[in-house]
C-alpha positions as CSV (number, residue, x, y, z in Angstrom):
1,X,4.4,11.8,-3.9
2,X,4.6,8.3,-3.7
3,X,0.9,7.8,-4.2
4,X,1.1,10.2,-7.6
5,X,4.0,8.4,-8.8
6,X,2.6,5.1,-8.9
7,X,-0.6,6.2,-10.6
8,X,1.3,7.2,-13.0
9,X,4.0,4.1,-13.5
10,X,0.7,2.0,-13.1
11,X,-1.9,3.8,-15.4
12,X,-1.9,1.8,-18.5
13,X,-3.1,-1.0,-17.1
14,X,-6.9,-0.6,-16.1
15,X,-7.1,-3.8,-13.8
16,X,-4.2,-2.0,-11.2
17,X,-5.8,0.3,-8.9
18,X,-3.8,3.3,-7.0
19,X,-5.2,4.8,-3.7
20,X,-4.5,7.2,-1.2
21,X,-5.7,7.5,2.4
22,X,-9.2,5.6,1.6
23,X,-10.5,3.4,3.7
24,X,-10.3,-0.5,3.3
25,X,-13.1,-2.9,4.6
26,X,-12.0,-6.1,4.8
27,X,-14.9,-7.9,5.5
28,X,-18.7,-7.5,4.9
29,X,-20.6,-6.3,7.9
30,X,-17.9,-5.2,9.7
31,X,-17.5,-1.6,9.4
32,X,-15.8,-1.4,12.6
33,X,-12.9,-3.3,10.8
34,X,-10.9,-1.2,8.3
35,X,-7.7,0.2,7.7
36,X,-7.0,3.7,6.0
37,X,-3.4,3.0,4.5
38,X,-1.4,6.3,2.8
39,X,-1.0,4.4,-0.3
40,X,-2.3,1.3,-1.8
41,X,-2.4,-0.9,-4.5
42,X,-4.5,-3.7,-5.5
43,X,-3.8,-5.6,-9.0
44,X,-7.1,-7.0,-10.4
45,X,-8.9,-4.4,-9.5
46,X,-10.6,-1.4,-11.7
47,X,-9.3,1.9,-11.7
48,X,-11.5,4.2,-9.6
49,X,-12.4,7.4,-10.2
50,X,-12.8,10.1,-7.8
51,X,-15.5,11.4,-9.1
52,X,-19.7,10.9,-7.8
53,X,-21.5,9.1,-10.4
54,X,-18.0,7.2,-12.3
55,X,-18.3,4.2,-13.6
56,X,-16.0,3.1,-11.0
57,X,-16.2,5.2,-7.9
58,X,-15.1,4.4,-4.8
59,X,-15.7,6.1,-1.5
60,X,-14.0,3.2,0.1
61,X,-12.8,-0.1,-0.7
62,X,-14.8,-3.2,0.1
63,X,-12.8,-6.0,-0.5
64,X,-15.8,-8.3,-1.2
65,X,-17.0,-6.0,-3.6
66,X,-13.9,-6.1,-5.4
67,X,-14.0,-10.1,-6.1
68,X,-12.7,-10.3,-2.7
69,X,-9.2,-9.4,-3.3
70,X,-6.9,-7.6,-1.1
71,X,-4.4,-4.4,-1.5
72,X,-1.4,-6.3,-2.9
73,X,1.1,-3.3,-1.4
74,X,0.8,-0.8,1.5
75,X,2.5,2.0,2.3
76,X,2.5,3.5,5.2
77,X,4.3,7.6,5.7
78,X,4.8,7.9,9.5
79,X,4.1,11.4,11.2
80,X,5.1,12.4,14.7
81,X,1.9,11.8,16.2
82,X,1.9,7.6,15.2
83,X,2.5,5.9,18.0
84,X,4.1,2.3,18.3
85,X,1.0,0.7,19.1
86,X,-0.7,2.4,15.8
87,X,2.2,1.2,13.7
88,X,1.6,-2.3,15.0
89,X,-1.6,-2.8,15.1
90,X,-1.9,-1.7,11.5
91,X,1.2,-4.6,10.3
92,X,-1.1,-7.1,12.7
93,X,-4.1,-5.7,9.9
94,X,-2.0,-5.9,7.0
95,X,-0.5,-9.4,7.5
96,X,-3.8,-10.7,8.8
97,X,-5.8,-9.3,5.5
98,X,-3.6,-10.7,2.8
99,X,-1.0,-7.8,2.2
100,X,2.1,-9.0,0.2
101,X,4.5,-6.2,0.7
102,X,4.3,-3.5,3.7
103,X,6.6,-0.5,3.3
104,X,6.8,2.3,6.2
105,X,8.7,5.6,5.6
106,X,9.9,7.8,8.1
107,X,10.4,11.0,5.9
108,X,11.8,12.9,9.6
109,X,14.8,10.1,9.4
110,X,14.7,9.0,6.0
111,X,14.2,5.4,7.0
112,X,12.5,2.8,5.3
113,X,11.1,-0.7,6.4
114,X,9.6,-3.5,4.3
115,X,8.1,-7.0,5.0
116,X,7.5,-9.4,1.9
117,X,4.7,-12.2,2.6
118,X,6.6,-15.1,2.9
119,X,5.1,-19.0,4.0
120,X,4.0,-17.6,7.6
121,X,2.8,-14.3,6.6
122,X,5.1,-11.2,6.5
123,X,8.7,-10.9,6.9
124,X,11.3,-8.2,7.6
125,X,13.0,-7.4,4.3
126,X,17.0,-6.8,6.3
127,X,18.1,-4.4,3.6
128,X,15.8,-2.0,2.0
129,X,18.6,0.2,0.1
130,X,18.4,-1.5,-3.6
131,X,15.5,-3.4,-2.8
132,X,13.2,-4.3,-5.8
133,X,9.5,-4.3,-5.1
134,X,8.5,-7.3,-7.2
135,X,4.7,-6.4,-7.7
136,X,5.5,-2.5,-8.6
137,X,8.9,-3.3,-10.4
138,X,10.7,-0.7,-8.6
139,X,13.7,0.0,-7.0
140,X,14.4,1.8,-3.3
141,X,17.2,4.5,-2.5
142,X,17.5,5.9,0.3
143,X,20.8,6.9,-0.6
144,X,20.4,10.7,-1.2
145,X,17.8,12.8,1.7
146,X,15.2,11.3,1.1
147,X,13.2,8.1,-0.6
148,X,13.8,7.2,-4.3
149,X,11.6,5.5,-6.5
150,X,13.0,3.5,-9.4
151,X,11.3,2.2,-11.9
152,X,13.3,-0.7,-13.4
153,X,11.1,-2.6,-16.6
């Protein structure tokens, strides 16, 4: 849902891509390094298309094919089979590869954490509730059962 929702806040502009669960290389040569997150977003980047033989299709995203730039925002939906050492070593990834904000959702709890890349890489964001993402220009709630999406200019 989340992934659906910001392809469509996001689709007039053609430099914003949108993905879901495809993998991200962040360095040439490495394939061994690479990070799968539910949702993505990388501003300054060309839409992809899903589709063999697009203009623009991706079957994974290679940051330095992309003029080297990395997914802006990550979101991450936790299942019961991630484990604690997953979950970190994938905010180790993220802060390490340039992410600016990291969001994880626990749908089973209705729980939402967020770091914002600050001077030393990413911080906790303390209160998520009424948070405004301020790449996407939304706005959490988590005050009903489950995540709210905003959309706020």
């Amino acid at each position: 849902m989340i992934y659906y929702n910001l392809e469509w806040l996001l689709d007039r502009d053609e430099n914003i891509f949108v993905a879901g669960d495809l993998l991200w290389y962040p360095v040439e040569g490495n394939n061994k390094l690479r990070q799968a997150p539910d949702v993505m977003v990388v501003f300054g980047a060309k839409k992809g298309d899903r589709v063999s033989g697009a203009e623009h299709y991706r079957g994974s995203y290679m940051q330095w094919k992309e003029q080297g730039i990395s997914p802006q925002v990550v979101f991450e939906i936790l299942s019961p089979g991630n484990t604690l050492t997953e979950m970190n070593r994938k905010q180790v990834f993220y802060n390490r590869y340039g992410v600016e904000e990291y969001y994880v959702y626990d749908p089973d709890k209705n729980d939402l954490s967020g770091w914002l890349r600050g001077e030393h890489g990413l911080d906790i964001i303390e209160t998520m509730t009424g948070w405004i993402s301020p790449r996407l220009g939304i706005r959490f709630d988590l005050s009903e059962e489950q995540l709210q999406l905003f959309r706020i200019f």
